[in-house]
N, C-alpha and C positions, 0 to 999 in steps of 0.2 A: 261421355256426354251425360250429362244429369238431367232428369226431367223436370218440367215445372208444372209445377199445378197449383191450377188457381178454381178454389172454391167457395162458394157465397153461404156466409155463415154467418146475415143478418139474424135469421130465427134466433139462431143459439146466440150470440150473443145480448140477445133483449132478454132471453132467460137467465142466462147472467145476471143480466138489468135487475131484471123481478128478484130474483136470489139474494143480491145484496142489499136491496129494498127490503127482505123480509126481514137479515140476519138485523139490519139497523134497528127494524121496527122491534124487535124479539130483544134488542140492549133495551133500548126504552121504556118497554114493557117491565123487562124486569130492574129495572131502578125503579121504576115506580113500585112495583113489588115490595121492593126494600124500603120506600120511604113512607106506604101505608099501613105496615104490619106495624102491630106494637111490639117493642121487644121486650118488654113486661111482662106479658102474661104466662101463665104459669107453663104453658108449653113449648116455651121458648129458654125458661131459667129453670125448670126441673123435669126430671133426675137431670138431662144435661143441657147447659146453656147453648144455648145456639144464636151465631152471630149473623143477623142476613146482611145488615151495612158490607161488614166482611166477610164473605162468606170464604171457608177453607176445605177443599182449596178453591180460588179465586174463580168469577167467572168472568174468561175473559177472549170474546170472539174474533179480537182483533188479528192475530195471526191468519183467522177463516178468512175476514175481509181482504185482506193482505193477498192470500194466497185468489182468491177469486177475482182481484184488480187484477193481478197481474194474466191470472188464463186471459181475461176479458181481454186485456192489450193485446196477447198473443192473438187470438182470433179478430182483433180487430184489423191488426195486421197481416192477418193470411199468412204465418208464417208459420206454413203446415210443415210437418216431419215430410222430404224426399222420401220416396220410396227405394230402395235400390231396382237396379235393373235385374230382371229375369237373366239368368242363365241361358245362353245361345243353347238350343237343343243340337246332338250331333248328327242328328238323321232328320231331315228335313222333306218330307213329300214331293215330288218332283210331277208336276202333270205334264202328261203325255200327247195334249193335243196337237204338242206340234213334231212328235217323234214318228219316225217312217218306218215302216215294216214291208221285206219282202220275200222271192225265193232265191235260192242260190243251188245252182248242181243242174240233175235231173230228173225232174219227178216223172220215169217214163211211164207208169200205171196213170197215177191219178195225181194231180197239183190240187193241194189243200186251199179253198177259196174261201171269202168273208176274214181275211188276213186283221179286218181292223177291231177284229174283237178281240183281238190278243191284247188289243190296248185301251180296252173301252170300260174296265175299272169295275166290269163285270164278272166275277167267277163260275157263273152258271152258264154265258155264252162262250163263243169258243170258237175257230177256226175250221173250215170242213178238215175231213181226214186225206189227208198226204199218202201216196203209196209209192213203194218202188219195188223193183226185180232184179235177179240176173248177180249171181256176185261179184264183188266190190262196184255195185252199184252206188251212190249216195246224193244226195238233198239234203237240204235244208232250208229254215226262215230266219230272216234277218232282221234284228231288232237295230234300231239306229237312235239314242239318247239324242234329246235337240243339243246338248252342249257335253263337252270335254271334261268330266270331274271324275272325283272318287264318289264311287255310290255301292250303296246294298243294294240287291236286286235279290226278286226274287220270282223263277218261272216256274210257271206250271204247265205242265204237258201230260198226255193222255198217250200210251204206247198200247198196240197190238198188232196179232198176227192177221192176216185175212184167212176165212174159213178154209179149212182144210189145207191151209200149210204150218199146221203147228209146227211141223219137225223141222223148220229151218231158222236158220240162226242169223240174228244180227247185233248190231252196234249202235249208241245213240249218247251222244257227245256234247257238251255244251262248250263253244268258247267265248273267248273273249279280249278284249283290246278296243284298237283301231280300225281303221279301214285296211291299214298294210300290215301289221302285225294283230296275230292272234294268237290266244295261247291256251289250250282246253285246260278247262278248270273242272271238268267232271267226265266222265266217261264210263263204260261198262257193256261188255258180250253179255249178250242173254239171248234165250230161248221160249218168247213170249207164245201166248196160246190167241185165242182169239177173243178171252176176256180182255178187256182195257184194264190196264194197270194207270192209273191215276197218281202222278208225284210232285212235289213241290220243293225246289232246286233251289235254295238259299247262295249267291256270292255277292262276297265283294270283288270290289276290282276297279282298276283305274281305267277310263277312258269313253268310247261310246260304242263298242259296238258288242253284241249278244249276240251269239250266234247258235241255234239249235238241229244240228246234225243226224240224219237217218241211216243208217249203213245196212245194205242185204250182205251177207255174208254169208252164204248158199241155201239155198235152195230153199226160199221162203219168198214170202210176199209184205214186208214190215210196214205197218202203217204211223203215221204219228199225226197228232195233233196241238195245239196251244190255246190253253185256257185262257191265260193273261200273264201279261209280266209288269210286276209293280219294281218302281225305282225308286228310292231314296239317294239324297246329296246328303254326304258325311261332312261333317264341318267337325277338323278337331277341335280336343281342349283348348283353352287359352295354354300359352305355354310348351303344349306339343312338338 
């Protein structure tokens, strides 16, 4: 589909007006030129004659008027250059007002609350911190896209250990999919301290659900947190 555009280009074309009005008056001018000069006098017939009746080479504006008729017509008729269309961007911002966020598992220490900052387009707010115990313990929060696409996404989460159980180990997982199918896209055992380690978790992936996963894995106390999760809708090339 081609766009139209319609723009009012009285001003410019009365300056037109005036333009060709001058170029006219400027022929007149100089024929009169030519027909009040003597071509006698001696600086006209020595050292070299010079013809102003004919002057060489010729002066002759008609091609100027010619070409200034015809812009004139062209803006009288609004018959502007189309622009082409913008290129469809592939990653397209997706807002999150209407996507839902929860828990899933057990968070038997402490359930991470104020859940809707994970989606509130804030990087500085953030979800309380989540805790769990006990090995193969696990939790998690659940991100839910309002619609079914291919999108970027990208989460940020805050992991540590709670005071004085540095020495225990756990697991912290991201998946992704469906509501019935999930599939972890990121995972890793570590042995975090009770600084917060701070990261941001770049996928693609088709479908609507993010799922971010806490695992005790003995004898520790793991906490987690979620900064925010921003989504993008992928729109491929044309052609793709």
């Amino acid at each position: 589909m081609t766009n139209q555009i319609t723009v009012n280009v009285s001003a410019l074309t009365d300056r037109v007006d005036t333009l060709q009005n001058s170029v006219t008056g400027l022929q007149l001018e100089l024929q009169q030129i030519r027909n009040t000069i003597p071509t006698t006098l001696p600086e006209f017939t020595d050292p070299v004659p010079v013809n102003i009746s004919n002057p060489t080479p010729p002066i002759d504006l008609t091609a100027l008027l010619t070409e200034l008729g015809a812009i004139k017509n062209i803006l009288e008729t609004q018959q502007i250059p189309v622009q082409p269309n913008e290129p469809t961007p592939m990653l397209t911002p997706v807002s999150l007002s209407n996507a839902a966020i929860s828990l899933t598992g057990n968070w038997n220490v402490a359930a991470p609350d104020n859940l809707a900052a994970a989606i509130d387009s804030n990087n500085e707010s953030s979800t309380g911190w989540g805790e769990i115990t006990g090995g193969g313990s696990s939790a998690g929060i659940v991100f839910i896209a309002p619609t079914a696409n291919k999108y970027y996404a990208e989460v940020e989460v805050g992991i540590r250990m709670a005071s004085q159980w540095n020495g225990g180990d756990a697991e912290w997982a991201i998946a992704v999919g469906s509501d019935i199918v999930q599939v972890n896209v990121w995972g890793g055992r570590f042995r975090p301290t009770a600084t917060e380690q701070r990261l941001v978790i770049p996928i693609w992936f088709s479908g609507t659900h993010i799922v971010s996963t806490l695992k005790d894995v003995g004898a520790g106390h793991p906490q987690m947190k979620v900064y925010g999760i921003r989504l993008w809708r992928y729109t491929p090339p044309t052609g793709e």
